[in-house]
ZAVO-525901 format. One record per residue (C-alpha): x, y, z; residue in one letter. Coordinates in steps of 0.001 Angstrom, whole numbers, padded with zeros to 6 digits, always signed. Layout:
REM ZAVO-525901
XYZa
...
This chain:
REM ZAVO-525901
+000000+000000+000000x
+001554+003591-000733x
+001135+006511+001543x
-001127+008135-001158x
-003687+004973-000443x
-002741+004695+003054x
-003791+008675+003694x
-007066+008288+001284x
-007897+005414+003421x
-007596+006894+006721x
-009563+010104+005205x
-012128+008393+003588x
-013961+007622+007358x
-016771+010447+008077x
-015760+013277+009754x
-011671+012175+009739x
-009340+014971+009419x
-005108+014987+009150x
-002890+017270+011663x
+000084+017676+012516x
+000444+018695+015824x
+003922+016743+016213x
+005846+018297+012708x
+005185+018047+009237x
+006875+014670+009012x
+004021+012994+011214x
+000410+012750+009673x
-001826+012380+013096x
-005492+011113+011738x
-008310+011607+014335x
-012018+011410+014374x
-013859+013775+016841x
-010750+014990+018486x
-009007+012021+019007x
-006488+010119+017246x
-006806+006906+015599x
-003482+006374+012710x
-000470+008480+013239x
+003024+007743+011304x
+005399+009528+008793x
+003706+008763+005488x
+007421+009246+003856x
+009198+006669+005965x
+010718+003664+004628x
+009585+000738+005357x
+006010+002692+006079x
+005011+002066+009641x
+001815+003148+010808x
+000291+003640+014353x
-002794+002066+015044x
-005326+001678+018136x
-006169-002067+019013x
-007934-004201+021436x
-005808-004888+023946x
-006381-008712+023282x
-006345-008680+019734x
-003404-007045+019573x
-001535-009942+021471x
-002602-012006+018937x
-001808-010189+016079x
+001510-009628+017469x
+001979-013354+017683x
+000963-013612+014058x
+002689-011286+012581x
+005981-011394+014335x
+008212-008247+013635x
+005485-006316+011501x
+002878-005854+014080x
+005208-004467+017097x
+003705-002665+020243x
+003020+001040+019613x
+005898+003063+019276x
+005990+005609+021864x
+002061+004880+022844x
+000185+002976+025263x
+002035-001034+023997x
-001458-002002+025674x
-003448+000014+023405x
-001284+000685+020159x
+000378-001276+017640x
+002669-000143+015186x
+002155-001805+011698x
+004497-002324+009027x
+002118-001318+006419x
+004116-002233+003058x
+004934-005954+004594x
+001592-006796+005057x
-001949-007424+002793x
-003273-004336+002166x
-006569-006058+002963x
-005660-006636+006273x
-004016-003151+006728x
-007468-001939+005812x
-009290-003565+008576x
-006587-002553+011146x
-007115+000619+010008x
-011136+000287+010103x
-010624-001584+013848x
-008620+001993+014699x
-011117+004141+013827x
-013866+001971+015058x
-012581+001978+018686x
-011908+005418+018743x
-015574+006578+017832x
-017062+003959+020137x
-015336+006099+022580x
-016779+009135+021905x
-019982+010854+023669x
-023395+009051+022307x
-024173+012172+020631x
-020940+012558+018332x
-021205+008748+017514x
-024507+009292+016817x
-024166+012686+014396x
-021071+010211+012487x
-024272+008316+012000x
-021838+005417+013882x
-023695+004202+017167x
């Protein structure tokens, strides 16, 4: 996956928005305020930051030894940090989905419920 697909991707949720409160190196994707994907988009290999369940990310750690890696510099509980060119980019997709997915279930009822997401 490229970091043209991999930022069309994480802006193609409702209401998703790129900053970049940490430089102009790191794209920081959030949804209501909060952040769900964050990584330099020109980095090679092309690692991306991604909120998990803490449970499935044990196990995707296990199965994808070396590529999916505890978040780096994030909660390791929380966060993984995905090797996005070494993987499927269908399963990079639903990691990124998963991301954005936990982050609105988060949110107050009525911002979940205005991204039409309850």
């Amino acid at each position: 996956m490229t970091p043209e697909r991999l930022r069309a991707l994480c802006l193609g949720f409702t209401a998703a928005v790129e900053e970049f409160p940490f430089g102009p190196e790191t794209s920081v994707f959030k949804v209501g305020g909060r952040m769900f994907a964050l990584g330099a988009l020109d980095a090679r290999p092309l690692h991306l930051n991604l909120k998990c369940d803490p449970e499935e990310a044990l196990r995707l750690r296990a199965e994808h030894p070396g590529l999916i890696v505890p978040g780096y510099h994030m909660n390791k509980r929380h966060w993984n940090t995905v090797t996005v060119g070494a993987l499927p980019a269908p399963l990079v997709r639903e990691l990124v989905e998963d991301s954005y997915d936990l982050v609105v279930a988060g949110l107050p009822r009525a911002d979940r419920l205005r991204l039409d997401r309850p």
